[in-house]
Steps between C-alpha positions, in 0.01 A plus 500: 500500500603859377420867595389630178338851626461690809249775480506779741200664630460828711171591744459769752326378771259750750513476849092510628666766745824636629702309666759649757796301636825546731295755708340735229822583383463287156156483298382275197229574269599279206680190399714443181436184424699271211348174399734245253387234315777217392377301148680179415527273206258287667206686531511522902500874606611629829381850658736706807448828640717701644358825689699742744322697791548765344831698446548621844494168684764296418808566175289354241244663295228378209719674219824370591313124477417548135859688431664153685323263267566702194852412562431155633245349256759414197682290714239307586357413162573110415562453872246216715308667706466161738901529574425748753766554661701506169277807364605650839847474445448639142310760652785596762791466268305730274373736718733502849205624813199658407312204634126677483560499084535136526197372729235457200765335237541246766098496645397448132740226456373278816137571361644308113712242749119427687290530207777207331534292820142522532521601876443812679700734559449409938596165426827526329608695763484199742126544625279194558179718463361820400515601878289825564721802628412755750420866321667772688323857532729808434412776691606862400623770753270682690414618821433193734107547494536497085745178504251328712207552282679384220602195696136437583372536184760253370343267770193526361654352179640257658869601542655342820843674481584810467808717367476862641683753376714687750864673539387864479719876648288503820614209735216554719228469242693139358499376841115600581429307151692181625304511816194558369470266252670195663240566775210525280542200288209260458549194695734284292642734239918560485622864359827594409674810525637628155745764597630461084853615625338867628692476847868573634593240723539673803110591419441195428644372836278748746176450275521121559616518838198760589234234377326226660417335161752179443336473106717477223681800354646538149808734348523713800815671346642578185759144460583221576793580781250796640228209569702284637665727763104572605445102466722479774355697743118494480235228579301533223584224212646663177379475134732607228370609183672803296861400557500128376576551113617137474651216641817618614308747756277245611793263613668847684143547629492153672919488565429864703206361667307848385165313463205247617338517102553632187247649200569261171376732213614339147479836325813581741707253517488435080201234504378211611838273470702750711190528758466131494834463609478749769171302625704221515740614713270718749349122543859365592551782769171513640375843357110591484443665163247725319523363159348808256580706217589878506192620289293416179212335388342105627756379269815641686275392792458128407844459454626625817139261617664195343841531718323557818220238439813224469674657804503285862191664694763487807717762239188644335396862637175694318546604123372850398337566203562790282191499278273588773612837520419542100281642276559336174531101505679342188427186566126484612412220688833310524717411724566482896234758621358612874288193625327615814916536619640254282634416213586191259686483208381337193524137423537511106839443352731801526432861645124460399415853416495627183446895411213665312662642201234731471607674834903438429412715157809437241844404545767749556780320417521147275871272513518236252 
């Protein structure tokens, strides 16, 4: 089997409303979102998406995607597309970092490797079932009486945990919004506290030390060496998210003892080999994992779905899922969506979501 195309698509993407993050002090309105689709000689297709959150989040950005495979896509022509971790090779010889341009070459080639093996995408990835994954809310800044009605409102939906959205200038205010919602949690629902790298580490230190809440908090600083000097010397169990680009900085994340848990987001980390491989070894040293993707439709959704569906339920934290927070769905009615909290992945052979080309619109760039 042979590449023998790979067509690019671009999509802006809504939010339904603002969202605010890192304490107020970064806000998203729209997503640039790139879809790929790999043909082969053989008539099997394979779709990928990769989608930044926005420009201001992380380095990566929805232009830069499409620039990356411009340069990547004639290298790939007449390669197999099932010799994964060949194409990555190709694709890191070719291209050195820059891992976000690389997530949908590599989604879209799992979905032709399913689709050919006959299997889903789950159970390739060592699952015995299509296990159903907890959904987890995300909860913008606010004021603690506006966090909790958006927590409660979640509830209502059927959300169980929660991400909140803290790490703003006023220390007092962050620590009333810790307080306040860890005390006014339904009976039986987890948050976590996304600081998404807003603190300095001494801040970091007194906020946690001020609060009664022992609940799970994520990025409280800027990098890796920042959150593991607060690991150190807080109660609170630490997430890392922002700072693990790949696998070397999860292996200094476990060899520094900086963390309890990771986030695994294939959009990241390059795609779903590279975050398979980091699963794999957050399972060997005992981490807890969200397993999610950065942003983008159900079908950078279901991918992420697929990895965390095959994950250990000992290792397997709640997934969130971008497309909730859209107002334009490519892919209508596929996929791993909201179930009353949950979520499963499909069982058909590959990824199992296709795109409506009639929402996609034309390709803006063809490689044959």
């Amino acid at each position: 089997m042979k590449i023998t195309q790979i067509s690019v698509f671009q999509l802006d993407m809504p939010l339904t409303e603002p969202y605010w993050l890192s304490g107020g002090r970064l806000k998203f309105e729209k997503l640039d979102s790139t879809f790929v689709r790999i043909d082969t000689d053989e008539g099997i297709s394979g779709w990928g998406e990769g989608c930044p959150w926005g420009h201001t989040y992380l380095p990566a950005h929805g232009a830069g995607i499409r620039a990356g495979l411009e340069t990547l896509a004639p290298f790939l022509i007449g390669e197999d597309p099932r010799s994964l971790q060949h194409i990555n090779r190709v694709m890191d010889v070719q291209l050195p970092g820059h891992p976000y341009v690389k997530s949908a070459i590599d989604i879209a080639c799992w979905d032709i490797l399913g689709q050919f093996s006959g299997l889903p995408l789950w159970q390739l990835m060592g699952g015995a079932s299509a296990e159903p994954v907890l959904v987890n809310s995300s909860i913008s800044t606010g004021t603690p009486d506006e966090m909790m009605a958006t927590i409660m409102k979640a509830a209502e939906k059927g959300y169980s945990v929660h991400s909140a959205k803290v790490g703003g200038t006023d220390i007092g205010l962050d620590i009333d919004r810790i307080e306040a919602i860890s005390a006014g949690l339904p009976k039986g629902h987890k948050v976590t506290f996304d600081v998404n790298r807003a603190w300095q580490p001494a801040v970091a230190i007194e906020v946690l030390n001020s609060v009664r809440a022992r609940d799970w908090v994520e990025q409280p600083c800027q990098t890796l060496e920042q959150c593991a000097h607060v690991a150190g010397r807080v109660a609170n169990p630490i997430m890392l998210d922002e700072c693990m680009h790949g696998f070397q900085d999860h292996l200094d994340a476990w060899s520094r003892r900086a963390c309890e848990g990771v986030k695994v987001k294939p959009n990241r980390v390059g795609g779903l080999t590279k975050a398979l491989q980091i699963r794999d070894f957050g399972v060997s040293v005992g981490w807890q994992m969200h397993i999610e993707d950065l942003g983008g439709s159900a079908l950078a959704d279901t991918a992420a779905i697929h990895l965390a569906s095959s994950t250990p339920a000992a290792n397997r934290l709640a997934s969130w899922l971008c497309h909730y927070h859209l107002a334009v769905d490519p892919v209508p009615g596929q996929g791993a969506r909201n179930e009353n909290g949950t979520t499963t992945p499909p069982q058909t052979p590959g990824l199992g979501v296709v795109p409506d080309l009639d929402i996609l619109g034309g390709p803006v760039g063809v490689y044959s």
